[in-house]
C-alpha positions in Angstrom: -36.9 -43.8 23.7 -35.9 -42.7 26.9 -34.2 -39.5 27.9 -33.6 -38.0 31.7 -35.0 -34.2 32.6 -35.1 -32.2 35.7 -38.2 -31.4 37.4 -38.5 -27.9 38.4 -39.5 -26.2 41.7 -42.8 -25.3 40.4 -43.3 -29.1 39.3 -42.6 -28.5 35.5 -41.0 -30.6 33.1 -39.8 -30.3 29.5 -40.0 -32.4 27.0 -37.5 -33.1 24.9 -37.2 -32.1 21.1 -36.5 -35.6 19.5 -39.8 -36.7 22.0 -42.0 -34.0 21.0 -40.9 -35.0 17.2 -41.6 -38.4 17.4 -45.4 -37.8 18.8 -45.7 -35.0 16.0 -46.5 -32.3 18.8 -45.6 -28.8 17.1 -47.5 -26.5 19.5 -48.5 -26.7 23.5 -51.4 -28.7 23.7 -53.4 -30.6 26.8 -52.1 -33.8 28.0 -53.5 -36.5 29.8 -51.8 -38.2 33.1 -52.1 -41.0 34.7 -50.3 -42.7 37.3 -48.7 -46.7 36.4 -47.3 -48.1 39.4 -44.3 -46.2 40.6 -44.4 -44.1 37.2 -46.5 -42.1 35.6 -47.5 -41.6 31.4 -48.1 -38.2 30.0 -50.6 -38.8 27.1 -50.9 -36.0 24.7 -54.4 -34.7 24.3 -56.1 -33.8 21.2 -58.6 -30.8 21.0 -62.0 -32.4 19.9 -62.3 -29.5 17.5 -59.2 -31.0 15.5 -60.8 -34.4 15.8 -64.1 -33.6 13.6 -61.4 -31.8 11.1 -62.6 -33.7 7.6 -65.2 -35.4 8.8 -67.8 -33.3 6.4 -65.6 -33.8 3.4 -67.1 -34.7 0.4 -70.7 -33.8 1.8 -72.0 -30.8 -0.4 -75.0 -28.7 0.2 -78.4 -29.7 -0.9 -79.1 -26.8 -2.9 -76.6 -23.9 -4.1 -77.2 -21.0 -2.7 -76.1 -17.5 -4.8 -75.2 -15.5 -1.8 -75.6 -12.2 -4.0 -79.8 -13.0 -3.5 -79.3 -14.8 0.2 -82.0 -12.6 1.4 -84.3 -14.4 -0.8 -83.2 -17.8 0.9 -84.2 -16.7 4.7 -87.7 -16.8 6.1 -88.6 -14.3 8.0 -92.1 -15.3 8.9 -90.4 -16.6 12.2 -89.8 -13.4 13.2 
């Protein structure tokens, strides 16, 4: 896909909507860049937050805790 934009005098460009579809980006997020030759790529960026997102799924706690008698759970000889 390629498609022509206009660089701004700040040094800004936009990307396009049927771009910005096709990489599924929905909200402004880091990018990458990197210079190829005479051109250069503009890698979108994820946040390494949304990376772990479902990497602890399926893992449940050791023991169940009844958070009405957490109190009873915490040691407080540390303190």
């Amino acid at each position: 896909m390629k498609q022509t934009v206009s660089i701004t005098p700040k040094w800004q460009i936009h990307i396009p909507v049927a771009i910005r579809q096709a990489l599924k980006l929905d909200k402004p997020e880091l990018a990458d860049i990197s210079l190829q030759g005479d051109a250069f790529l503009v890698r979108p960026k994820k946040s390494k937050i949304l990376e772990l997102g479902g990497s602890l799924a399926g893992i449940k706690p050791a023991k169940r805790i009844n958070l009405t008698r957490i109190r009873d759970y915490i040691d407080y000889s540390k303190w």
